[in-house]
N, C-alpha and C positions, 0 to 999 in steps of 0.2 A: 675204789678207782680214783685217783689223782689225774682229775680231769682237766686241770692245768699243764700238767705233766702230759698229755694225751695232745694237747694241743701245741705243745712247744714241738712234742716229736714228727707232729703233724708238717710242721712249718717246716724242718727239716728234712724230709722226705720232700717238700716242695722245691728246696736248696739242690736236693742232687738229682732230681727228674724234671725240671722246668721246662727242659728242652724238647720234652717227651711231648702230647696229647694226650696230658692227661686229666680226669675229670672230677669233679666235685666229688663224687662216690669212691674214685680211685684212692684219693686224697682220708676220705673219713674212715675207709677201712683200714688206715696206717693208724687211729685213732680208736678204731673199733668198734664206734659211733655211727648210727644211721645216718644218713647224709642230711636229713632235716634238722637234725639233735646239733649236728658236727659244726651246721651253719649258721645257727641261732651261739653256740658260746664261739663259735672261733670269731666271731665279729664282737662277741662280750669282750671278750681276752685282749686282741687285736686291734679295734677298732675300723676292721676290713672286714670287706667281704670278701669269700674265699677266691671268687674273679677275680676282684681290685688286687688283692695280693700278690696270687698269681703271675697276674698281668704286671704288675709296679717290680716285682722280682723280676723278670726276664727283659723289663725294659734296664732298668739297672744293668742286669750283667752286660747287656746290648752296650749300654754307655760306658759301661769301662772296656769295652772292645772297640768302640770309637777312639777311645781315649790313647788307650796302650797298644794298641795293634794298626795293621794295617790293610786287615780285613776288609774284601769289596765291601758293600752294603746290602747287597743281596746273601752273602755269607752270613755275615751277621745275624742277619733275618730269618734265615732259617736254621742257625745255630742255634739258635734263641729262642724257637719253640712258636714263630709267626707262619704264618699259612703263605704267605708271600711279602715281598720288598713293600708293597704299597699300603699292604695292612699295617705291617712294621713301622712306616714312613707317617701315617698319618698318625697309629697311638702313640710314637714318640714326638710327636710334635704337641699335641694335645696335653702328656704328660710334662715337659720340659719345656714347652713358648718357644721351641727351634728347630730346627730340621736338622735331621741327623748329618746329614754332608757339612751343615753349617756350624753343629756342635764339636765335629773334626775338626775344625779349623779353629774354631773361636779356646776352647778347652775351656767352659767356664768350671766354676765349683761344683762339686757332685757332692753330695750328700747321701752318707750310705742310704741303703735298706735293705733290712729292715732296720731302723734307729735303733741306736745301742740302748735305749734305756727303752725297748720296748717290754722287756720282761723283767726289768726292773721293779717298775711303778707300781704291781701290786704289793712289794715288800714293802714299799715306802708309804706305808696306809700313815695317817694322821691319826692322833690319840683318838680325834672325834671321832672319824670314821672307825676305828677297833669299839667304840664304846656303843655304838648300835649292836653291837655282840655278845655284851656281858651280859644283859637282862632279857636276853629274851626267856617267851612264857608260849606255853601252847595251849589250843582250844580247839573244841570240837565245835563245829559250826553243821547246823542242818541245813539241807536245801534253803536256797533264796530265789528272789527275783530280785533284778535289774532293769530298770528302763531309760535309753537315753539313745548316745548318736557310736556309733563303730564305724571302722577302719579299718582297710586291710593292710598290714605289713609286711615285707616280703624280704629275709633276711640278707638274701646273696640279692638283691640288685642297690644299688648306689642309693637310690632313696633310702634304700633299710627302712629307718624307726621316724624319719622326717615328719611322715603327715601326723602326726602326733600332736604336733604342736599346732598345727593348722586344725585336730579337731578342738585343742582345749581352746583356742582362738573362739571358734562358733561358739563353743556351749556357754563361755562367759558373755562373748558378745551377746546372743541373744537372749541372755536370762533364763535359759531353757529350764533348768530347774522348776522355776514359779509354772510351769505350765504344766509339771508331772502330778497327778496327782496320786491320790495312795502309796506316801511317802513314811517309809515307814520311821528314818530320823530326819530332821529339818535339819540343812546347811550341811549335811556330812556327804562328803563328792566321794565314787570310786573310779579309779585308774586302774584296768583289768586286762592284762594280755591273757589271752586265753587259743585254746583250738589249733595248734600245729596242725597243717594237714601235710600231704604228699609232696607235691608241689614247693615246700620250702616255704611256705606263708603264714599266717597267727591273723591275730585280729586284735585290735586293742581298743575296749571300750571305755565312755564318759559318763557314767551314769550316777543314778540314786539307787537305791535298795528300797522297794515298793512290797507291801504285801498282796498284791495278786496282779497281773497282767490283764486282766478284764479291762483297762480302761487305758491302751495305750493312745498320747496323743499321734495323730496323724505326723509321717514325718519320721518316728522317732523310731529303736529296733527294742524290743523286750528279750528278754535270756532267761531262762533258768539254771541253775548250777545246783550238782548233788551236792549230797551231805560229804562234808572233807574235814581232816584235822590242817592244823594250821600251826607254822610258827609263825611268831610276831614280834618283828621290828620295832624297839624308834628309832628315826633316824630326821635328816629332815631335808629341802626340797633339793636343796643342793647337793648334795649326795649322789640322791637319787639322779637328777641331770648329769652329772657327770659319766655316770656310769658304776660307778665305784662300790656303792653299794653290791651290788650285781658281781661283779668282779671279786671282791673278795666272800662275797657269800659261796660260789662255787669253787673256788680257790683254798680258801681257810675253814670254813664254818662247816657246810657240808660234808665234806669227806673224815670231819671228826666229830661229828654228830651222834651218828649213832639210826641218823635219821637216809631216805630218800626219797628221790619225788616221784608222783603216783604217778603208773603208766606211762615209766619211759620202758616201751619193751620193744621188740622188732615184729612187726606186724609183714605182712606177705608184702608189701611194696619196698621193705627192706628201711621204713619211715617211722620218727617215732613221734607217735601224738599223746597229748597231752589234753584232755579236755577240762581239766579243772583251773581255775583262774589264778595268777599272782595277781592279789592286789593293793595296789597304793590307798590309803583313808586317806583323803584330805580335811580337816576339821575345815569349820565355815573361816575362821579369821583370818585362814592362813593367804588368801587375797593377795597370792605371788611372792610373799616374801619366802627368798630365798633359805632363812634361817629357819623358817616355819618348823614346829615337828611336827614327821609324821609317822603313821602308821604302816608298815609293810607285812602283806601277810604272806606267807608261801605254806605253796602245800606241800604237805612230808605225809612218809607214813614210817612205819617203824623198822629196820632193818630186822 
């Protein structure tokens, strides 16, 4: 399955029912995609949550009906797939810094959406980023532990992937490292999204790899994770920030692998979880720089 493909056709089934009520679920079954699986890459892909989209589409079509017609403003608003003029009135104000009677009048610039290079930009991968692809290696890893600080992330709301940055924040500031003990390598950090639930949420952990959880300090959260095989990335921090990695690993790498990922299946909430971990290796040097390399692991299993 070309799950880039899955999600462009996705967008377009948004294009011709936006006017509609329709739902997150509605939207993933045009993809074929559980609504938690649909929301976690349609925001890889996109850079939206399948709301933000939604919503940014309909105000669009909204403002080119301000623009070229002479539609009331209450027409509009319900043309457009708003529950009424006042809802309509204040997310396009919010969206655009004006009011929709005032964007009649004034006709500034409109800028499409969805921007035309949006499905572009995975074609346009840089040599660097193709070259995290040519070497990878896989490895069977048995159960581990982790211990440090987690997160909850929540794909489809506007935060997304945000507190992220606010956990790697703490765990540098505090030095939290030096206080874990039963560390099983010195100075090597993991970056771990893990746990899709129902709900549309993950969790993404800051931790070390410890051998036993006996001795967690006060404060911090411990994990166990089964035995999983694993492909493994370099790549390096920048990359990874961007998104891009991510991007074309389910775009290009993936769907000609040979390889897919464990326990995406439809479970009775119509949800797909994942309990095994992608993770980011940070070697100890790597002390923010962007260029750093690192290690990405993801779990596959074998088609």
């Amino acid at each position: 399955m070309d799950i880039k493909q899955c999600i462009y056709e996705s967008t377009l089934y948004i294009h011709d029912m936006y006017a509609e009520q329709i739902t997150i679920s509605d939207i993933a079954a045009q993809a074929y995609l559980s609504p938690s699986y649909f929301s976690f890459m349609f925001r890889t892909f996109t850079d939206c949550t399948v709301k933000s989209y939604l919503n940014r589409y309909r105000l669009y079509r909204a403002a080119l009906d301000l623009r070229d017609s002479d539609k009331r403003l209450i027409e509009i608003a319900y043309s457009n797939g708003f529950s009424s003029q006042q809802a309509f009135t204040r997310s396009f104000s919010q969206m655009y810094g004006i009011a929709p009677a005032q964007f009649r009048l004034l006709r500034p610039t409109l800028n499409p959406f969805p921007p035309e290079n949006l499905w572009l930009k995975w074609r346009n991968a840089s040599m660097e980023l193709m070259n995290c692809f040519e070497n990878v290696r896989f490895i069977h890893k048995d159960a581990f532990y982790v211990v440090g600080l987690e997160v909850d992330i929540h794909y489809n709301s506007e935060d997304g992937t945000h507190p992220i940055g606010g956990l790697w924040q703490m765990w540098n500031a505090e030095n939290i490292e030096q206080i874990i003990p039963d560390k099983v390598s010195q100075g090597t950090v993991y970056g771990m999204t893990h746990s899709e639930t129902a709900d549309n949420k993950g969790k993404y952990f800051v931790g070390v790899e410890v051998s036993t959880l006996d001795n967690i300090p006060v404060g911090l959260v411990g994990r166990k994770f089964d035995v999983s095989d694993f492909a493994v990335f370099n790549t390096t921090v920048s990359i990874i920030w961007t998104g891009d990695f991510w991007r074309t690993f389910y775009a290009k790498w993936l769907p000609d692998s040979g390889y897919a990922q464990p326990d995406e299946s439809l479970h009775k909430s119509y949800c797909t979880f994942n309990k095994y971990p992608a993770i980011e290796v940070y070697p100890k040097e790597h002390k923010g720089d962007e260029q750093a390399v690192i290690q990405i692991y993801a779990p596959v299993v074998k088609k």
